[in-house]
N, CA, C and O atoms as a GROMACS GRO file, in nm:
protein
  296
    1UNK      N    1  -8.771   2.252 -10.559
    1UNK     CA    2  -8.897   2.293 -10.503
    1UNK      C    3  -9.006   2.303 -10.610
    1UNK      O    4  -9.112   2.242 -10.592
    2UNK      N    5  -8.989   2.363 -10.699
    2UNK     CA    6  -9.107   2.374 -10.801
    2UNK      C    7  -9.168   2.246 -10.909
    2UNK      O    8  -9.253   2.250 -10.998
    3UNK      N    9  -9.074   2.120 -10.852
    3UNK     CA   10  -9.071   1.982 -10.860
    3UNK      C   11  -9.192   1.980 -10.729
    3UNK      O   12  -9.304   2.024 -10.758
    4UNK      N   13  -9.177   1.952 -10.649
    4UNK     CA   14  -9.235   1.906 -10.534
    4UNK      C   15  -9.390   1.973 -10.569
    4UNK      O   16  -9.504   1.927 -10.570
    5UNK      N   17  -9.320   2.121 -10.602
    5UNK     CA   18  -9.509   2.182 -10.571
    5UNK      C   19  -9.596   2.148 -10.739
    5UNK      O   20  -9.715   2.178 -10.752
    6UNK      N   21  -9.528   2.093 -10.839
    6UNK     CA   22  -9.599   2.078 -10.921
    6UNK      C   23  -9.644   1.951 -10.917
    6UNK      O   24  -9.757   1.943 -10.964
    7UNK      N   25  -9.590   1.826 -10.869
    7UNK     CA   26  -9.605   1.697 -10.873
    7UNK      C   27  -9.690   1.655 -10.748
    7UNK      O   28  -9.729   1.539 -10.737
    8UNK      N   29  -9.724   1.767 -10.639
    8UNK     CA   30  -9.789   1.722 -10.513
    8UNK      C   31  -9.908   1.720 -10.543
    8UNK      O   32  -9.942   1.773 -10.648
    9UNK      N   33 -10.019   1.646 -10.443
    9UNK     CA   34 -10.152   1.724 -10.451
    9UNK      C   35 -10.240   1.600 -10.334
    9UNK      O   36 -10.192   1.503 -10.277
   10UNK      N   37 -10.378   1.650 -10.332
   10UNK     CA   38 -10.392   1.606 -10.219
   10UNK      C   39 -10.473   1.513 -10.295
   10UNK      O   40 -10.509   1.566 -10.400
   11UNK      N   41 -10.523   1.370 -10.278
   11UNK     CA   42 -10.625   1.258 -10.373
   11UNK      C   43 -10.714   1.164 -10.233
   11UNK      O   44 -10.672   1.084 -10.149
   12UNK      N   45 -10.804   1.201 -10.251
   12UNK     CA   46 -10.897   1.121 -10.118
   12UNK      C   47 -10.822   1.157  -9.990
   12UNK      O   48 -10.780   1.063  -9.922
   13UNK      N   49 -10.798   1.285  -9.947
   13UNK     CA   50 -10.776   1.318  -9.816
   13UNK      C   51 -10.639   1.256  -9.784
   13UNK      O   52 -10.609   1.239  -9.666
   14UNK      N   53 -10.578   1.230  -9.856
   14UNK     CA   54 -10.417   1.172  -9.884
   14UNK      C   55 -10.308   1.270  -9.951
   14UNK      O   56 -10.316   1.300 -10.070
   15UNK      N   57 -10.199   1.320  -9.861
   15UNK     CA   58 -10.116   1.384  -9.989
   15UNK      C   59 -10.047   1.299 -10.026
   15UNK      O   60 -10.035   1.187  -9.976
   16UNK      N   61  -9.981   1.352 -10.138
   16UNK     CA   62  -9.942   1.264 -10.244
   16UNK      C   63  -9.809   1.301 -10.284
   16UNK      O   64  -9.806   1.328 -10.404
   17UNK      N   65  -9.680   1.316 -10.219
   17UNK     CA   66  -9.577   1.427 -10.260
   17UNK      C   67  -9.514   1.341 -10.378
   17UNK      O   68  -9.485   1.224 -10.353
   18UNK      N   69  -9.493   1.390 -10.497
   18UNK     CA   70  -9.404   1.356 -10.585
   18UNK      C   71  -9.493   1.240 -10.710
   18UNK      O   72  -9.445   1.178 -10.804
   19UNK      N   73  -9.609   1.245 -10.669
   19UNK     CA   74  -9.708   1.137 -10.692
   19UNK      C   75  -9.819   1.158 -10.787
   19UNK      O   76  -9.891   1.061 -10.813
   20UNK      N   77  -9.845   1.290 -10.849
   20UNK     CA   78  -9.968   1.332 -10.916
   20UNK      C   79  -9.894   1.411 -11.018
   20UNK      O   80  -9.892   1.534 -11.010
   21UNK      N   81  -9.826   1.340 -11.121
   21UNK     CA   82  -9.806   1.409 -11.266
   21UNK      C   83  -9.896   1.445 -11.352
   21UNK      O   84 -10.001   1.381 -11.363
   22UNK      N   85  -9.874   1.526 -11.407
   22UNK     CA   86 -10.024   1.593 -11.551
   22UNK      C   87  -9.996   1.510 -11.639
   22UNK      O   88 -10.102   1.457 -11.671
   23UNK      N   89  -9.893   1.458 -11.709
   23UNK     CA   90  -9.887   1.317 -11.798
   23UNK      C   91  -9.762   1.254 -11.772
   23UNK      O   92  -9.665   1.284 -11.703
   24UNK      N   93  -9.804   1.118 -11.876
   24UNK     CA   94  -9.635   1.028 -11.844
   24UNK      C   95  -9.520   1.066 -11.896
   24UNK      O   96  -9.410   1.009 -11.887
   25UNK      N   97  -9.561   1.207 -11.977
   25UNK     CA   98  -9.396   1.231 -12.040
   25UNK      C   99  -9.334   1.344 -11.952
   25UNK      O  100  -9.231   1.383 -12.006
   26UNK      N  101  -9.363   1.420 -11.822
   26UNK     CA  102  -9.326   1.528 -11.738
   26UNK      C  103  -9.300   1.395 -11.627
   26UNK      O  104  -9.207   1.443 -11.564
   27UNK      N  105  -9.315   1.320 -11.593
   27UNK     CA  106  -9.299   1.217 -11.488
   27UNK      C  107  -9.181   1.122 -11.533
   27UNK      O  108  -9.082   1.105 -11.461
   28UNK      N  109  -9.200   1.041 -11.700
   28UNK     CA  110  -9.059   1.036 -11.757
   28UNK      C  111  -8.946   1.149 -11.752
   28UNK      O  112  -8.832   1.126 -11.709
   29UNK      N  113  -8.990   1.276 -11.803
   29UNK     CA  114  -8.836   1.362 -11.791
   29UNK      C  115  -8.791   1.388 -11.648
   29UNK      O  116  -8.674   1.404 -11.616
   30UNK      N  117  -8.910   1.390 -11.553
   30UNK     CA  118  -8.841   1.413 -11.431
   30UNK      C  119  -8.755   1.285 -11.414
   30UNK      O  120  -8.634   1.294 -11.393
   31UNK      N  121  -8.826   1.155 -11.424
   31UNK     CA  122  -8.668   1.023 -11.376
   31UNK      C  123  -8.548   1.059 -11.463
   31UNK      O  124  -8.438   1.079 -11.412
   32UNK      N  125  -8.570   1.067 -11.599
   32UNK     CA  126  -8.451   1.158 -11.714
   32UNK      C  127  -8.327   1.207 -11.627
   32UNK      O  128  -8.216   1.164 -11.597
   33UNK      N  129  -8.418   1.337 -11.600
   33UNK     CA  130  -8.332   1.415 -11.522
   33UNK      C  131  -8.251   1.352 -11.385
   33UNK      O  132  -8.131   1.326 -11.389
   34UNK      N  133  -8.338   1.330 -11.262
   34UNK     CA  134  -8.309   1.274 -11.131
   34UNK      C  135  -8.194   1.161 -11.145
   34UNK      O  136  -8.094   1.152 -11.073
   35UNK      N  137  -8.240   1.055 -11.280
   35UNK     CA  138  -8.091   0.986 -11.271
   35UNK      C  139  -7.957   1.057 -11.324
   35UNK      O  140  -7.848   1.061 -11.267
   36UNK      N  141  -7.993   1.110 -11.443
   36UNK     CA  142  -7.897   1.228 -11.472
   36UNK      C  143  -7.799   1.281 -11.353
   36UNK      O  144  -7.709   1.207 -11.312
   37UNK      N  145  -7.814   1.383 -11.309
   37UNK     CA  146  -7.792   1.440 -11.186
   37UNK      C  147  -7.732   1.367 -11.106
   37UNK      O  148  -7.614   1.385 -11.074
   38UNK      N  149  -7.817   1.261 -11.057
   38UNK     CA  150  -7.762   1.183 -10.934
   38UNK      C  151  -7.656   1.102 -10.971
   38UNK      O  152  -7.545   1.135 -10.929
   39UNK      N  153  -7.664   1.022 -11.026
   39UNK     CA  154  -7.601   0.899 -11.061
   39UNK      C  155  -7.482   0.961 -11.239
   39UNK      O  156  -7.372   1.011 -11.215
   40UNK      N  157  -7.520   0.949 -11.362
   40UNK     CA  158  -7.418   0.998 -11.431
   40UNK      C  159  -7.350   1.124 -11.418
   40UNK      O  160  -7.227   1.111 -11.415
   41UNK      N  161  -7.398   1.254 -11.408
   41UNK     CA  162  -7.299   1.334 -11.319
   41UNK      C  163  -7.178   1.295 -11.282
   41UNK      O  164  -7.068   1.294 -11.337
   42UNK      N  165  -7.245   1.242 -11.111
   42UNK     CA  166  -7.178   1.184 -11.041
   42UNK      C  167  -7.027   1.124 -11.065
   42UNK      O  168  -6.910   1.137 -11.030
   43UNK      N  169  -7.108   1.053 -11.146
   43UNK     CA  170  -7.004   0.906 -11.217
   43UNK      C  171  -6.907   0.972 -11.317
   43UNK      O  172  -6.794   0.925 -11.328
   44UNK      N  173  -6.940   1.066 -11.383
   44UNK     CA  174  -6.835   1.132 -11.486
   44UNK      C  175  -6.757   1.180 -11.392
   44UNK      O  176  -6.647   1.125 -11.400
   45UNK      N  177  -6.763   1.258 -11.304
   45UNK     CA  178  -6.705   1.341 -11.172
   45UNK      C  179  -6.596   1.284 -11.158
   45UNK      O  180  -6.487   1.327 -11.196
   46UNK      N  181  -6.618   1.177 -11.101
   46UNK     CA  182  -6.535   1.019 -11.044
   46UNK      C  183  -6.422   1.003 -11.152
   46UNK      O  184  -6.300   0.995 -11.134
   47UNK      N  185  -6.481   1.000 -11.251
   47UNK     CA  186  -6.361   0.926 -11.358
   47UNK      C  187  -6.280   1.018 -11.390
   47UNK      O  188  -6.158   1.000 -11.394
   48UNK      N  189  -6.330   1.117 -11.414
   48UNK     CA  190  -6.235   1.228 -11.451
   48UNK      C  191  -6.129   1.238 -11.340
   48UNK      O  192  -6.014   1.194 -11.344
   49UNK      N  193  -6.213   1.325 -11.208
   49UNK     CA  194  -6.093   1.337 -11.130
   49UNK      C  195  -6.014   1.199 -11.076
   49UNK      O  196  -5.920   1.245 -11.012
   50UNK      N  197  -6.008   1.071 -11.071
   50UNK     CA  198  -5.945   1.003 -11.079
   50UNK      C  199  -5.834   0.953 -11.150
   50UNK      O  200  -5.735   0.897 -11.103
   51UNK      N  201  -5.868   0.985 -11.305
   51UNK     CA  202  -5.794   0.956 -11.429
   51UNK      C  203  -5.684   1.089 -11.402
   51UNK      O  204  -5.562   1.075 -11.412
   52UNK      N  205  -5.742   1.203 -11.370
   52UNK     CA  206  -5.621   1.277 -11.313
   52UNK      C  207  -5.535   1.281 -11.186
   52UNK      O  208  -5.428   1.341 -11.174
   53UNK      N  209  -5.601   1.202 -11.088
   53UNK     CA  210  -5.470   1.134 -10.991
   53UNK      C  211  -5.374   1.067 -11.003
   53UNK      O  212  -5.268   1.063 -10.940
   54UNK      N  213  -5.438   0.978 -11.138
   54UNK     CA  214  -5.379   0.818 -11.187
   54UNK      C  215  -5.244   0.900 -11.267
   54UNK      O  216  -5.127   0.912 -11.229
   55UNK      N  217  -5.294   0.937 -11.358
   55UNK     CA  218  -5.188   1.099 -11.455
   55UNK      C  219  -5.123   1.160 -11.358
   55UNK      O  220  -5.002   1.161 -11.384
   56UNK      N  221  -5.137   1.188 -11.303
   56UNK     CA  222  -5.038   1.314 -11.193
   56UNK      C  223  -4.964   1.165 -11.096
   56UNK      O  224  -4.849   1.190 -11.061
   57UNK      N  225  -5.010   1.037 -11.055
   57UNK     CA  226  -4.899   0.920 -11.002
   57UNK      C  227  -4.797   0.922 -11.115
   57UNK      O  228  -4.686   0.970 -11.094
   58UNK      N  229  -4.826   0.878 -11.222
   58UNK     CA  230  -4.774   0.807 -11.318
   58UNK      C  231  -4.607   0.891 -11.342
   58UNK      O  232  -4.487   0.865 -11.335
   59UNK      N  233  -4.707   1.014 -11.375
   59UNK     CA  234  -4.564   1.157 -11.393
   59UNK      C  235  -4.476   1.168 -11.298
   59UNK      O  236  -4.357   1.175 -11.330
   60UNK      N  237  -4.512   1.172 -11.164
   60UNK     CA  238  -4.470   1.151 -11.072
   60UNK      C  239  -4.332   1.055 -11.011
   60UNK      O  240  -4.225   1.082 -10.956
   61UNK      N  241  -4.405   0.924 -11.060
   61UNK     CA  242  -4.318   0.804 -11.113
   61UNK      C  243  -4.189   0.799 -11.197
   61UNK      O  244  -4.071   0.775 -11.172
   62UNK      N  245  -4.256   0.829 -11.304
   62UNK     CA  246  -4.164   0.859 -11.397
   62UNK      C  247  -4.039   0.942 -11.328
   62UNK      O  248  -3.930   0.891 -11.299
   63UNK      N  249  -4.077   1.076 -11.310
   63UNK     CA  250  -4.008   1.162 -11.295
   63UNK      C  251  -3.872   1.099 -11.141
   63UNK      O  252  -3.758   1.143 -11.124
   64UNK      N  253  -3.934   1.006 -11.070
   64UNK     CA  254  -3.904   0.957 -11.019
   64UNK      C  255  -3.792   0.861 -11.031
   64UNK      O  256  -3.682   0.844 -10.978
   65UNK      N  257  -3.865   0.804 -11.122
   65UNK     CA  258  -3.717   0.632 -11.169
   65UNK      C  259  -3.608   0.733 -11.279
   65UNK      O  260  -3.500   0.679 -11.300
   66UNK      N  261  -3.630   0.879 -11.352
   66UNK     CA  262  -3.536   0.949 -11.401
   66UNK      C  263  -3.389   0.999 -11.286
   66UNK      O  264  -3.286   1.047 -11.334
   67UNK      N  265  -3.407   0.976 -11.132
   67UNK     CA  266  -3.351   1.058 -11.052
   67UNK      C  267  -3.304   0.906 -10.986
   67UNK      O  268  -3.253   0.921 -10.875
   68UNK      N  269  -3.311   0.790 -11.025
   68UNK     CA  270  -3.234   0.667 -10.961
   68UNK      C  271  -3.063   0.718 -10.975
   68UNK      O  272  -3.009   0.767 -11.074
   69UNK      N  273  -3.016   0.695 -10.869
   69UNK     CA  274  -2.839   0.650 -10.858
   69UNK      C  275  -2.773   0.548 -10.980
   69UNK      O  276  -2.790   0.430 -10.948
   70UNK      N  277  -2.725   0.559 -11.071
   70UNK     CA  278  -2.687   0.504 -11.168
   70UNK      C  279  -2.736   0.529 -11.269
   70UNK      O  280  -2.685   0.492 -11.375
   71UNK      N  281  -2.851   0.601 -11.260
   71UNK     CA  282  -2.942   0.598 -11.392
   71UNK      C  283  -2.838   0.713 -11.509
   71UNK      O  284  -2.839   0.713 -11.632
   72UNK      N  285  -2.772   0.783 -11.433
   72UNK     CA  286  -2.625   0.932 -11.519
   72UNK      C  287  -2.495   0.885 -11.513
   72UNK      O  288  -2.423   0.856 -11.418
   73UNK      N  289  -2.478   0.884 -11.641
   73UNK     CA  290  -2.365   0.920 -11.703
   73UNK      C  291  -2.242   0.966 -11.678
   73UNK      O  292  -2.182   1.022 -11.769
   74UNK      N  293  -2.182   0.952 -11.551
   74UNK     CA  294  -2.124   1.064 -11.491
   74UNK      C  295  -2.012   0.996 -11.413
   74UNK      O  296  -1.936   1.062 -11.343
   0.00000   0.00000   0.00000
C-alpha cells in the first residue's frame, strides 16, 4: 500500500496508479524489489523444497534396495 500511495497521482485529470515516481532510482528499486519477491524468491522456494523431495526419494530408495530378498547373509 504505501507503494501504491506514493507512486499514484492524478496528471491532466488522469490517475496514474503506479505511474508518477519522484526519480528513476525509487522506480528502479521498486522493479529491484517486485522481481525479487515475485520471481527469485519464488524460484529459490522451488529448488530447495524440491532438492529435498529428490533427498528424502533417494534415502528412501536406498533404504529400500538394503531390504531386497537375497540381499543377507543368512
Amino acid at each position: 500500500m504505501p507503494t501504491a500511495l506514493e507512486s499514484s497521482g492524478v496528471k491532466n485529470g488522469t490517475c496514474l496508479g503506479y505511474g508518477m515516481w519522484k526519480n528513476k532510482q525509487s522506480a528502479m528499486a521498486y522493479g529491484i524489489f517486485y522481481f525479487v519477491i515475485s520471481y527469485a524468491v519464488v524460484l529459490l522456494i522451488f529448488i530447495f523444497c524440491y532438492g529435498q523431495i529428490l533427498m528424502a526419494i533417494r534415502r528412501q530408495a536406498r533404504v529400500m534396495a538394503s531390504h531386497e530378498p537375497g540381499s543377507c547373509d543368512g
